[in-house]
Residue, then its C-alpha position, 0 to 999 in steps of 0.5 A: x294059629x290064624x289071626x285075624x284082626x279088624x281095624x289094622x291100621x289104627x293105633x291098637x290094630x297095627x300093634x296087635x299085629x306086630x306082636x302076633x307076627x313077633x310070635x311067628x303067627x299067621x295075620x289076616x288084616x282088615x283094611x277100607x278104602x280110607x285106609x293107609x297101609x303105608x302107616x303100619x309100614x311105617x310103624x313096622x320100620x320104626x321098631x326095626x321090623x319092617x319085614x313083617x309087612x309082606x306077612x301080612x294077608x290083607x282083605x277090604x272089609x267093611x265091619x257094618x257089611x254082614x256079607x264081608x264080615x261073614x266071608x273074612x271071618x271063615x277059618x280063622x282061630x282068633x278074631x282080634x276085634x279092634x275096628x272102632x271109630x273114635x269120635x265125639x262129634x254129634x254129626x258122626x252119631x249114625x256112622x259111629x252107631x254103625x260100625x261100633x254096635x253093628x259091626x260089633x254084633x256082625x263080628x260076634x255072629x260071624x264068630x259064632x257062626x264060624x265056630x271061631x275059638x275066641x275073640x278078643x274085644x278092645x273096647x274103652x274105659x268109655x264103656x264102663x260109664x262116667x258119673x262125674x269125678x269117680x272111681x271105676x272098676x270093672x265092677x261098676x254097673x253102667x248108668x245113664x246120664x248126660x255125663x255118657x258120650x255118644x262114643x261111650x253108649x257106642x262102646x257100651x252097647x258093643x260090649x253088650x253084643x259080646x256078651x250076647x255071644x258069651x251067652x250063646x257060647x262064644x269064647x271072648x274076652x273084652x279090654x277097657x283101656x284108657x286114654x292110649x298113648x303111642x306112635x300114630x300120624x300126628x292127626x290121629x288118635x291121643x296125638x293131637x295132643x302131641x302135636x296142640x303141645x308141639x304147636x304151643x299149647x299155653x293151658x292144660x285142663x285141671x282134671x285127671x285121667x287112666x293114660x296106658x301105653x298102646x304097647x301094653x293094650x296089645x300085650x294084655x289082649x294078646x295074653x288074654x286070648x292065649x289064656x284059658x280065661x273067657x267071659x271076662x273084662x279087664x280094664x287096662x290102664x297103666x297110670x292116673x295121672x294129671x292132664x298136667x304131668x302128662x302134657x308137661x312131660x309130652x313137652x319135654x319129650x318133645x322138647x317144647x315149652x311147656x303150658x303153664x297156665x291152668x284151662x278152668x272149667x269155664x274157659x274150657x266151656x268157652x273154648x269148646x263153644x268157640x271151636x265149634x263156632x270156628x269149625x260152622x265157618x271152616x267146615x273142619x272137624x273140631x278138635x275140641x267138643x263139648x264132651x272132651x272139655x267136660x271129661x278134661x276138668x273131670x277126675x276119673x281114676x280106674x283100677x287095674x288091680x284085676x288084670x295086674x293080679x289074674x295074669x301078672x301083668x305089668x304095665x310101663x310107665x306113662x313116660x316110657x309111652x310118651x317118649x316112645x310116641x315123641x320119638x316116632x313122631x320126631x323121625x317122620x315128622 
């Protein structure tokens, strides 16, 4: 079987590889010129499979550039779609806009057009949409309103491009994961928060959120596209758990002092204004924004009975993904 799989050096690409080659597949990686393929290198030491980097094939390749998308796609058995950009800051729209939907819609032509046999789309609980504190699952039709990032219209409007290709006849399959936790470099992805606790984090938000150990995004996408199952979503998130228990317990892992004071709505509605204030002088992109504030004092709670159900799967526990992600972090901090 020839893979390929965009976005390879993000948090969900270098685990999908991992377990494609695990299973003795062939890889094609996408990388950019912003890349650092010495990440997966890493990664791959750290679960004592360091010779699987030399078999992977890798190819620049931009999402938004049709001509690219269309050569790397050509032969290729399954397209693991995990190139996205993660942001919630507003300067960051146009970028977000045009790797997230048109690199989406590039991919699925490119699919479509080389008679690929499925792709597989790593999305976002994001996607579904937020009104307030909620109950989701993947039922639940996407409204608009002010409590709907930039980040998830992005994803929504993605999804809807996989769709689109559904309905000219492509075999797909879409992943709504949660909040991922697991090995990354300390600036990247859910471990900031790792490393704001590490620092010394005194508050913690008041709110809840589905939390999904990356190990478990990898293996739900990996075993929807090895099933027969196509034009399906399924949202993967393997606990609801409080901002508190989770930071709580990264402290521990880390073996830090935990925060212990409650971050109300209203500090962090001020705390957002002043990071933004900090980062106007700093020129630094900010760490905390006005959408992440909100959705922190939120209570979201997702239902992962669908997939849990349709394929047997079985998630690992919140902590399991948060000692797996400290110890990485320990050894090559």
């Amino acid at each position: 079987m020839k893979n390929l799989v965009t976005g390879a050096t993000g948090l969900v690409g270098m685990h999908v590889m991992l377990d494609l080659l695990t299973k003795k597949e062939s890889v094609k990686a996408t990388f950019t010129k912003n890349s650092r393929r010495e990440n997966v290198k890493k990664l791959f030491d750290f679960y004592g499979k360091s010779s699987f980097f030399k078999k992977i094939e890798w190819v620049e390749m931009n999402v938004d550039d049709v001509i690219q998308v269309y050569d790397v796609v050509k032969d290729i058995d399954h397209v693991y779609h995990c190139a996205a950009i993660v942001s919630f800051i507003k300067k960051e729209q146009l970028k977000i806009s045009s790797i997230n939907i048109n690199g989406t819609a590039n991919i699925v032509n490119a699919c479509l057009e080389n008679n690929i046999k499925k792709l597989g789309y790593v999305s976002s609980v994001a996607a579904i949409g937020r009104k307030g504190d909620g109950i989701y699952s993947e039922s639940n039709k996407w409204k608009d309103g002010k409590d709907n990032s930039f980040y998830a219209i992005s994803k929504n409007k993605a999804e809807n491009e996989v769709w689109r290709g559904i309905h000219e006849g492509l075999q797909a399959v879409i992943i709504n994961p949660g909040i991922i936790l697991g090995p990354s470099t300390w600036n990247r992805s859910s471990t900031t928060i790792f490393k704001k606790i590490y620092s010394g984090l005194s508050h913690y938000p008041t709110g809840s959120n589905g939390f999904v150990d990356v190990r478990d995004v990898s293996k739900s996408v990996v075993e929807l596209m090895d099933s027969k199952i196509s034009a399906e979503r399924y949202i993967v998130v393997g606990e609801n758990v409080s901002y508190k228990n989770v930071f709580q317990t990264v402290a521990k892992s880390l073996n830090v002092t935990p925060p212990l004071k409650i971050a109300s709505k209203k500090l962090m509605d001020l705390a957002w204004r002043l990071e933004f204030i900090k980062c106007l002088i700093t020129r630094k992109k900010p760490q905390l924004t006005k959408e992440t504030a909100r959705t922190s004092s939120q209570n979201n709670h997702y239902n992962n009975e669908k997939i849990k159900k349709q394929i047997g799967f079985k998630f690992n526990s919140i902590v399991d993904a948060i000692e797996n992600t400290s110890k990485y972090l320990l050894k090559f901090k």
